[in-house]
N, C-alpha and C positions, 0 to 999 in steps of 0.2 A: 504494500500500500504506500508504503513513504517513499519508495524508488518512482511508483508511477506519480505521485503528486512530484514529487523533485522535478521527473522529466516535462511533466506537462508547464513545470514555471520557469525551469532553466533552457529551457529548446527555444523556447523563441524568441530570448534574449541572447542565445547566441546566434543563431542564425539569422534572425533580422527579420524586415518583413516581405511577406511574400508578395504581396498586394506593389501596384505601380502608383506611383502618385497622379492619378490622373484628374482633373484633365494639363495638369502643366508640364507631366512628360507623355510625350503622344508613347501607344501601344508599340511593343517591338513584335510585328509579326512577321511569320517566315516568308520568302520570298515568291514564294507561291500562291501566296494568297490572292483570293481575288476581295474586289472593292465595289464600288460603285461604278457604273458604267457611262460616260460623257461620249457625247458626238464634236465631231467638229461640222460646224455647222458648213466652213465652207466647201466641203464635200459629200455632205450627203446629197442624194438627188430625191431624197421624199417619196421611193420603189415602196416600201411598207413591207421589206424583207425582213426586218427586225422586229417586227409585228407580230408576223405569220411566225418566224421562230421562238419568238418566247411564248415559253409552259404557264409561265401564271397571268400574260395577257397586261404586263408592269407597264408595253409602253404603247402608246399612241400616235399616229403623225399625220399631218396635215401639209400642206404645202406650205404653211407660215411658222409650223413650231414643231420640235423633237419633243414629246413630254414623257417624262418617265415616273413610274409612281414606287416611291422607295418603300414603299409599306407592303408592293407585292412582286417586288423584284429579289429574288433568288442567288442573284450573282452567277449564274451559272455559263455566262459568256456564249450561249446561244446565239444574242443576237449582234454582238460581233462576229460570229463565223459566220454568218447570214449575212451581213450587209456587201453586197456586191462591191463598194468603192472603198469600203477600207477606215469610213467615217467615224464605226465604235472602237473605242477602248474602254478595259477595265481600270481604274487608279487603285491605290493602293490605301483610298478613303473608304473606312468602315463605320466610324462613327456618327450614324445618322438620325439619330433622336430629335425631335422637333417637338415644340408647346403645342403646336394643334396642327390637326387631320390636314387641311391645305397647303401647310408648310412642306409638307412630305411628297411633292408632288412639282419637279423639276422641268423645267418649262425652256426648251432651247431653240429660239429663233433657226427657221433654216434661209441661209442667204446667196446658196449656189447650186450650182450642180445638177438643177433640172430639168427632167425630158419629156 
């Protein structure tokens, strides 16, 4: 009994803490990770291949806006392997918590690339 109380008071004062101090040091993730998905807007052409390829239906497009809905987007880079021109990438931005439902819902002008 006094071996395990010892360890439970002396372990985490020697090793320190496990926890990142966030948000003032950003997460150290593996390089593999994926993130949030951004277009450039000056080469998409607004085809709606990114559309047709995402499972949960996160983005939408119009001939005036890329919109992407973080609340049901996956990250699973569907719709960069879809986009014909090469427009999507994933960043290496995960944390996307927002104070309300509309915040969550990323809105990208498209300003080329149309046929």
């Amino acid at each position: 009994m006094w071996r395990d109380l010892r360890d439970r008071l002396l372990r985490p004062l020697i090793r320190g803490p496990l926890t990142a101090r966030h948000p003032a040091v950003a997460p150290s993730l593996p390089a593999a990770a994926r993130g949030l998905p951004v277009v450039d807007s000056a080469r998409c052409d607004a085809s709606g291949a990114c559309v047709m390829a995402c499972p949960t239906r996160a983005i939408t497009v119009t001939e005036q806006a890329w919109r992407l809905d973080l609340g049901r987007c996956v990250f699973c880079a569907a719709c960069a392997d879809a986009c014909p021109q090469g427009a999507i990438a994933l960043t290496g931005r995960v944390e996307l918590a927002v104070r309300e439902r509309t915040a969550a819902v990323v809105s990208t002008p498209i300003t080329g690339g149309g046929s």
